[in-house]
Steps between C-alpha positions, in 0.01 A plus 500: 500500500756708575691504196247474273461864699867567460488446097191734483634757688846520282258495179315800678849650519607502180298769321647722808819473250318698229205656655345518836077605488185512731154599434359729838154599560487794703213684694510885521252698701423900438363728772186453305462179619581398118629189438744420243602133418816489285657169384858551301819281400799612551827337308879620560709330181872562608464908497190494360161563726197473268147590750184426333112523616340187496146581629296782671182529740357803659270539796386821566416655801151649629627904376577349140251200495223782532602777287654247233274207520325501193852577287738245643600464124695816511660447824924379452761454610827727468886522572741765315855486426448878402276770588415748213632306243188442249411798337131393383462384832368675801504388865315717768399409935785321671859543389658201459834356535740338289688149519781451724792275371817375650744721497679525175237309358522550124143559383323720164212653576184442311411721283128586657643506853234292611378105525126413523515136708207393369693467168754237660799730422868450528830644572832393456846671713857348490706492857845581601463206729323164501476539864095452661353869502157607446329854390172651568198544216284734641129441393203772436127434445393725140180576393482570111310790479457591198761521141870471587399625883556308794455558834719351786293382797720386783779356551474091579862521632856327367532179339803372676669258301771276585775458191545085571828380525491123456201236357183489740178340425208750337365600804254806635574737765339780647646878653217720516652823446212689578556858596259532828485167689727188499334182385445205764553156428190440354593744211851371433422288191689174396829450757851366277471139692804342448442053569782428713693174513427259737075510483275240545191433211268715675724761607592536148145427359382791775737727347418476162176578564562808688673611190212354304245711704692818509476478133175481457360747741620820326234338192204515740274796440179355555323264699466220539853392499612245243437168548876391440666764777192383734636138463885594533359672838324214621820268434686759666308448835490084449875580490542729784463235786781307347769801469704527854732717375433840666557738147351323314185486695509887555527522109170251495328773736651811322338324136206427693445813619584693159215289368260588766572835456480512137153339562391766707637803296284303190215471693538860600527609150201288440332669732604874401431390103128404608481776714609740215278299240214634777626785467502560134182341441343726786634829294475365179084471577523869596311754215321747757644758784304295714629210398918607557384678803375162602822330412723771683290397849529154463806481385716778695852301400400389141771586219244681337359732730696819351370387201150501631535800681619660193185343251276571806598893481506468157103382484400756764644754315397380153105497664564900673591597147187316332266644789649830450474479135147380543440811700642712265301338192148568700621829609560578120183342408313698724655804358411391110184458643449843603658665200256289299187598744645880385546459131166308493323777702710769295404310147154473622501888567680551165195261306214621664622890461612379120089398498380788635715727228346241236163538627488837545679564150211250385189705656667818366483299196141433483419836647684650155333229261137561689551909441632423113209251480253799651639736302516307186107443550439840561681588194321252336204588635519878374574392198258265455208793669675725224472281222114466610446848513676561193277191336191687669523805330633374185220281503237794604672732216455208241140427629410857468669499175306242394173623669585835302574329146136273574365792568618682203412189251138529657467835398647425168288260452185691615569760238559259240129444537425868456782682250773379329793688683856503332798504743 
C-alpha cells in the first residue's frame, strides 16, 4: 500500500519539473453584504505565471438585491490593471484600484485597463524569481448603465492569490477579503486538505469527502440541496463514529457545519425571495392612490415603498389637477353661459327692434299706398264727375240741337203745305 503511494506521489512530482498549477475558489464579501464567488487557475511555467478565471457567481446583498433586482443581467464583475486607459469608455461611483504584482513583476497592461470576470479573462506576468509569492486582484461590483458607461458599485475586496510553487492537487480555498467583517468558518469555502500517509480506509474515505462536499456547496443556490451532496453528508456522519483521530473529526464538524449553514443562508434566501415575490406582487396589483397608500401601511419595510410613495403623490396630484381643471372647465362654462344669456338677450333686442323698424317702415308703407290709393280715386273720381258733366252738357247742347233742327224741319215742313219757300 505504501508504495503503490510512494510511485504515485513521485508521478505527482514530476510535472513540478515543468509546471506547478492549482485551481482556487475563493469567497469575497463587500460591505454590501454582496457576495462574490470567484473560481481561477493559477499556473507558474519556470518564470512564467499565467492566472486565468475559471468561473463566477454573485450574490447580492439586500441594498443591491432591491434596487437591482429586476436587472441582474447588467450587474459584473470588474478588476483593472489601469485606470483611465479606454477612451470610449467611461467609469463613474467608486474609484477603483489597480492590480498589485510582485515586485519586478514584468507585466503589459491591457489596452482597456479593465477585465469584466464574467468573461473568464486572463493575464499573463513573468518573475524574477520562481520563489512562492502571491498578489492581490481587487474586485468591484459594475452596473452597465447605459452605452460605453459603467458604474462601479463597491468594492468586494482583494483576490489574494497564492503564485504555487510545486504540484498540488486542484483544490478550492476560501479568504474572504471582505472589506467590513471577517468571514467565520462557515464562510471559508473548500480547505487545501492534504491525505496524509499513514490513514486508515475511512480516515481517508472521510477525507475525500470533505473535499468532495466543500466542492459542491459553493454550487448550491437553491433548495432543496442536491441529492448527491445530501448522500456524501449522510456517509459523512455513518463515517464519523469510526474516525478517532481528533482533526479529522473537527474537519467532519467544520464540513458539517458549513453545510448546515449553507442550508440556513438558502432557506433564508428562500424566505427573503418569497417574501419579495409578496412584495412585488402586492405593488405590482397597485393602480389607485388608495391602493399604494394601502401598500405603504402594510408594508412599512417593502423595497417598494419609495416607489409607492412616489406613484401615490403622483395620483393625488394627477386627481388635484383634474379636480382643479374640472373646476376651471365649469367655471368657464358658466361664464359662456352668461355671455350667451347676453348675446341672446342683446340679439333678441337687436331682432325685435330690427321688427319694429320693419313694421313701422311697413305701416308707413301702407299709410303712403292707402293716401296714393285715396288720392288716385279722388283723381279718378273728378275726372270721371268731369267727364259726366262734360257728357251732360254736350249731351244737353246736342239734344237741344237736335230739338232745334226737329223743330226747324217741322216748320219747314208746315210751310211746305202752305208756300213753296226757296232757301
Amino acid at each position: 500500500m505504501n508504495s503503490i503511494r510512494a510511485i504515485l506521489a513521485m508521478l505527482l512530482l514530476l510535472p513540478s519539473l515543468f509546471a506547478s498549477a492549482k485551481e482556487v475558489t475563493d469567497t469575497l464579501y463587500s460591505a454590501e453584504n454582496d457576495r462574490v464567488i470567484v473560481t481561477y487557475s493559477i499556473v507558474q511555467k519556470g518564470n512564467r505565471v499565467d492566472f486565468e478565471i475559471k468561473n463566477v457567481r454573485k450574490l447580492l446583498g439586500d441594498e443591491h438585491r432591491r434596487k437591482y433586482g429586476k436587472d441582474l443581467g447588467k450587474i459584473l464583475t470588474m478588476f483593472f490593471d489601469g485606470i483611465g486607459v479606454g477612451k470610449d469608455v467611461r467609469f463613474t461611483g467608486v474609484t477603483p484600484d489597480i492590480i498589485t504584482l510582485p515586485s519586478k513583476a514584468s507585466y503589459t497592461n491591457s489596452s482597456d485597463g479593465y477585465f469584466i470576470v464574467e468573461q473568464w479573462p486572463a493575464l499573463s506576468f513573468d518573475l524574477e524569481d520562481t520563489r512562492g509569492k502571491c498578489f492581490s486582484i481587487p474586485l468591484y461590483l459594475v452596473h452597465y448603465e447605459r452605452k460605453q458607461h459603467y458604474k462601479i458599485l463597491c468594492s468586494c475586496g482583494n483576490l489574494e492569490v497564492t503564485i504555487p510553487t510545486g504540484a498540488t492537487k486542484s483544490s478550492t480555498g476560501a479568504s474572504s477579503s471582505a472589506s467590513s467583517s471577517k468571514p467565520s468558518s462557515r464562510q471559508r469555502g473548500v480547505e487545501l486538505i492534504e491525505i496524509e500517509e499513514g490513514l486508515d480506509e475511512a480516515q481517508e474515505q472521510a477525507l475525500n469527502l470533505i473535499k468532495s462536499i466543500y466542492k459542491d456547496l459553493p454550487e448550491q443556490n437553491a433548495l432543496p440541496m442536491s441529492s448527491t451532496l445530501k448522500r456524501k453528508i449522510d456517509n459523512l456522519i455513518d463515517l464519523q463514529s469510526k474516525i478517532k483521530k481528533e482533526e479529522i473529526s473537527k474537519k467532519i464538524d467544520e464540513v458539517l457545519e458549513a453545510y448546515n449553514a449553507k442550508e440556513k443562508e438558502l432557506q433564508k434566501a428562500t424566505a427573503e425571495a418569497n417574501e419579495k415575490k409578496a412584495d412585488d406582487d402586492a405593488f405590482n396589483s397597485c393602480n389607485t392612490q388608495e391602493a399604494y397608500e394601502q401598500y405603504v401601511k402594510q408594508h412599512p419595510d417593502g423595497s417598494h415603498v419609495e416607489e409607492a410613495k412616489a406613484k401615490a403623490d403622483e395620483l393625488k396630484t394627477q386627481a388635484e389637477e383634474e379636480a382643479a381643471s374640472k373646476k376651471r372647465r365649469n367655471i368657464w362654462m358658466i361664464i359662456g353661459g352668461v355671455l350667451l344669456a347676453i348675446l341672446l338677450f342683446v340679439g333678441n333686442q337687436a331682432m325685435q327692434s330690427f321688427r319694429n323698424i320693419r313694421t313701422q317702415r311697413s305701416m308707413m308703407q301702407m299709410q303712403q299706398d292707402a293716401t296714393k290709393r285715396a288720392q288716385s280715386m279722388a283723381q279718378n273720381k273728378a275726372k270721371s264727375e268731369i267727364r259726366k258733366q262734360t257728357n251732360k252738357a254736350v249731351g244737353q247742347v246736342k239734344k237741344k240741337s237736335q230739338t232745334a233742327l226737329r223743330d226747324t224741319a217741322d216748320k219747314v215742313k208746315s210751310n211746305k203745305g202752305n208756300k213753296r219757300m226757296s232757301i
